[in-house]
Each structure stands twice: as structure tokens, then as C-alpha cells.
N, C-alpha and C positions, 0 to 999 in steps of 0.2 A: 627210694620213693619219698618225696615230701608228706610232712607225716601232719594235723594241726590236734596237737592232744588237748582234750576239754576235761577241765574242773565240772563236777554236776550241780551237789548246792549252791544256788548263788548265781552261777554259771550255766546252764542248759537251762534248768528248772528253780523254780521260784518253790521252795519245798519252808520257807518260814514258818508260816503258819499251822501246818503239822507239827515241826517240831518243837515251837509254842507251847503249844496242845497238849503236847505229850509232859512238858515239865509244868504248865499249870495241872495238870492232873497230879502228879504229884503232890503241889500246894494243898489239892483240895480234900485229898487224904489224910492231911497232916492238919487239916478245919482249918487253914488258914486264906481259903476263895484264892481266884487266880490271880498272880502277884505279876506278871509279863501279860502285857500287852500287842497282840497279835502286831500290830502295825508301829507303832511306836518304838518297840522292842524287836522289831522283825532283825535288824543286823547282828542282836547277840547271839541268835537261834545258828549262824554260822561259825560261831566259835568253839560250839559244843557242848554237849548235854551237863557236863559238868561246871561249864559257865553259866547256862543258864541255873542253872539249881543256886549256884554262891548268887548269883544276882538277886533273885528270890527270896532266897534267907535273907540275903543280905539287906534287902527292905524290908521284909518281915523283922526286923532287929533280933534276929537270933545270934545267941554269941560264943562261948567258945565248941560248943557244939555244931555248930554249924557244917564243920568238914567232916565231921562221923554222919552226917544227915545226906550231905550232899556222896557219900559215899553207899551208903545205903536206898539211898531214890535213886541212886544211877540204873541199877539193875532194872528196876519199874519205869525207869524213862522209854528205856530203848525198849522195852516189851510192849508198851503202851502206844509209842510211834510204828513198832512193826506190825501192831494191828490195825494200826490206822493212818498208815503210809502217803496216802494218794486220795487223802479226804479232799485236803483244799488245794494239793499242789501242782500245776500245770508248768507242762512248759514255758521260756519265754518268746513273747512273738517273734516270727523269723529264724526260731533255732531247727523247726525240722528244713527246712527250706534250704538252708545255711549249710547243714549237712551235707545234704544230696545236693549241690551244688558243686561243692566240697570234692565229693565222692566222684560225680560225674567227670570235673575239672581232673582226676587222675591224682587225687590226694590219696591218701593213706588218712582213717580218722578212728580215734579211740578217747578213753575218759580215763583219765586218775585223779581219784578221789578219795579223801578220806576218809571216808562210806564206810561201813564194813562191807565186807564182800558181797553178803545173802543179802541185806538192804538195799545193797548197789541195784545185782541184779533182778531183786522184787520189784523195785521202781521201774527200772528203765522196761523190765515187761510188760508193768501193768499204764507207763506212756506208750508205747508202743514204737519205742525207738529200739529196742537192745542188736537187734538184726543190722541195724545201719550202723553201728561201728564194730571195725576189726580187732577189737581190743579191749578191756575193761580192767585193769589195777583200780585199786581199792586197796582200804585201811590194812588188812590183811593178808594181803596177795604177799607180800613179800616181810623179811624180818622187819625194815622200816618201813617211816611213810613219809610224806612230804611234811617238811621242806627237803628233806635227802631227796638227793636226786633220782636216787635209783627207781622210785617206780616211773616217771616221765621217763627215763631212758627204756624202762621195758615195756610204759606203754609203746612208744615209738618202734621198739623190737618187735613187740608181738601180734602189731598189726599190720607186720611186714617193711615197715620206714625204714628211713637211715637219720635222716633229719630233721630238726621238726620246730611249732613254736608252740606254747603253750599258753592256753584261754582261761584266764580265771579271775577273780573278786578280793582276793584279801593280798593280805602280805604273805600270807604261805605258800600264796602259788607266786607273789611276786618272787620270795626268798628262792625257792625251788626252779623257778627261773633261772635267775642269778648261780645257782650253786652247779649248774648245768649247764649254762655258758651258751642260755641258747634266748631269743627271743620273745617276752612276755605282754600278753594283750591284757589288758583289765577293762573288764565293762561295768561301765557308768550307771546300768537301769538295775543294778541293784540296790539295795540297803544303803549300802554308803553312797551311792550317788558318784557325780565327778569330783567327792573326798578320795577317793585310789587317784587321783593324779597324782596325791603327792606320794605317793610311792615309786612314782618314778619308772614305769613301764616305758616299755619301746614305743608301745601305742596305747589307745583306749579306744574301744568300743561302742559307740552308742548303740546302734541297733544291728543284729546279725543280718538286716541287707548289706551291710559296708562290708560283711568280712571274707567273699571270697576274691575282692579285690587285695582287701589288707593280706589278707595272707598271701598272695603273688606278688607283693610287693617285698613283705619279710621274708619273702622263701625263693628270692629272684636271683639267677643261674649266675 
């Protein structure tokens, strides 16, 4: 079965601004007010809790302390975001539709992500997607995680696929693409904008009305 496996941050859901949220809280513990910028800063929020924390310090000119700090607010980030997961973050337009379009066409569809597993599944319950894909890998699910290929391969397994291409926003699902040999969409309406072109995807995404052409097109017999 053609399988089209989705990244979530970034990708499904616009989830920035939470996890913003969750490392300016941090600053504000440490009296230094919120150093990241909801919108300005929304694309570091996809690199990860430990990027945003160095970024932070790192305009707060904290100096060789800095990595003992950003190692000790890690634990209070993700505690801080799992209480407040689903404040601001919505999906993006077109992505339930996109789905179940998806689904109806006779796809196979799941999400690998570098989520932890419980955050994975707390969010997509409380969007009220989790039902509509056959699949879910996460940061956790497996020893590795992307860019290794292996969790897009057992997303693709474990929603029943054989084959598949993969929807994502950065260079770790471009890399993880690539390392899989298999198809890579990068959409445009995130953070980085049509900057993922130059990553060199098969395709790019503007709005998830285009994608269940695009995927019969990369998924064509």
C-alpha cells in the first residue's frame, strides 16, 4: 500500500509558539523576562528545546556556564510544554482535509516525529487527529530517530505501507529522506518559508490542497 508519512512540528501543526512558551519560562525563572520571540523566533522552536535554551543564554550573554544551564532548564522545558501543549497550536490549514483525502484515495498515512512518544500522542489527541493515522513513531519509539531512517521505514510498516514519501520542514526529514531512498515534500508555510527549497526536496508544498495530487504523482505505478 502507498504509504505518505508526516513530520508533525512544522509539518501537520504549527506547535512554535508553545514551545517558545515553554523556554521563555524558563528565562523567566532565571529573572532574565522572555529572551525568544513567539514569531520572530518561531523556526528555532523546531530545532529543539536545547537550541532554544543556547539561543537565550546566548543573547542573555551568559558565558561559560551557559551549557550547565541549558542542561538543567531542559528537564523544566519539556515539563512546562507538556502542561501546556495545545495553548496556541493548531493545525495547519488543509492538513485535516489532506488526510482523509489521503485515506479515502486508498493511502496508508502515519507521522514520524521527533516528538517524544507521550507528547506525540497527548497532542494529536487533544487536535483530534490521532484516529486518522495508522501509525505514529516518535523520538522514542525506536533506539534511533531521524535523520536514521529507520523510524519512516516502520512508520511505513506499521501502518501497513510498503512504500511511501515523506512530508516535512527541515533538513532532518530532508536528510532522512535521502538516507531512505525514498521521496521528500518540504512545505513552504512554515518558519522557513520557500528557504527549504534550497534543500533540494523532490517537491515543495505550499498548501495541503496540492498534496493529494502531489503524492499520486511521487507515488505513480
Amino acid at each position: 500500500m502507498k504509504t505518505v508519512v508526516f513530520d508533525l512540528d512544522g509539518t501537520l501543526a504549527d506547535t512554535s509558539k508553545d514551545l517558545i512558551a515553554a523556554a521563555n519560562a524558563c528565562f523567566v525563572a532565571r529573572g532574565m523576562g522572555e529572551l525568544l520571540d513567539p514569531l520572530a523566533d518561531a523556526r528555532w522552536a523546531f530545532r529543539g528545546g536545547r537550541r532554544m535554551l543556547s539561543l537565550g543564554f546566548e543573547r542573555a550573554g551568559v558565558g561559560a556556564e551557559a551549557a550547565d544551564w541549558v542542561e538543567a532548564d531542559f528537564a523544566p522545558l519539556v515539563a512546562h510544554y507538556d502542561a501546556n501543549i495545545d495553548v496556541h497550536t493548531q493545525l495547519y490549514p488543509g492538513a485535516v482535509e489532506a488526510v482523509e483525502a489521503l485515506r479515502g484515495a486508498g493511502y496508508a498515512v502515519s507521522v514520524c516525529t521527533n516528538k517524544p512518544g507521550a507528547q506525540t500522542e497527548k497532542l494529536l489527541g487533544r487536535l483530534g487527529v490521532r484516529e486518522m493515522f495508522g501509525a505514529v513513531v516518535a523520538a522514542d519509539t525506536l533506539p534511533v530517530r531521524k535523520p536514521d531512517p529507520a523510524p519512516y521505514f516502520a512508520a511505513v510498516e506499521r501502518a501497513g505501507g510498503t512504500r511511501g514519501i515523506l512530508i516535512g520542514d527541515t533538513e532532518t526529514d530532508r536528510e532522512t529522506a535521502r538516507a531512505a531512498g525514498i521521496p521528500c515534500v518540504l512545505v513552504t508555510f512554515g518558519p522557513d518559508g520557500r528557504g527549504v527549497e534550497a534543500l533540494e526536496p523532490e517537491a515543495l508544498l505550499d498548501h495541503f490542497d496540492d498534496l493529494p495530487a502531489l503524492a499520486g504523482r511521487l507515488l505513480a505505478d
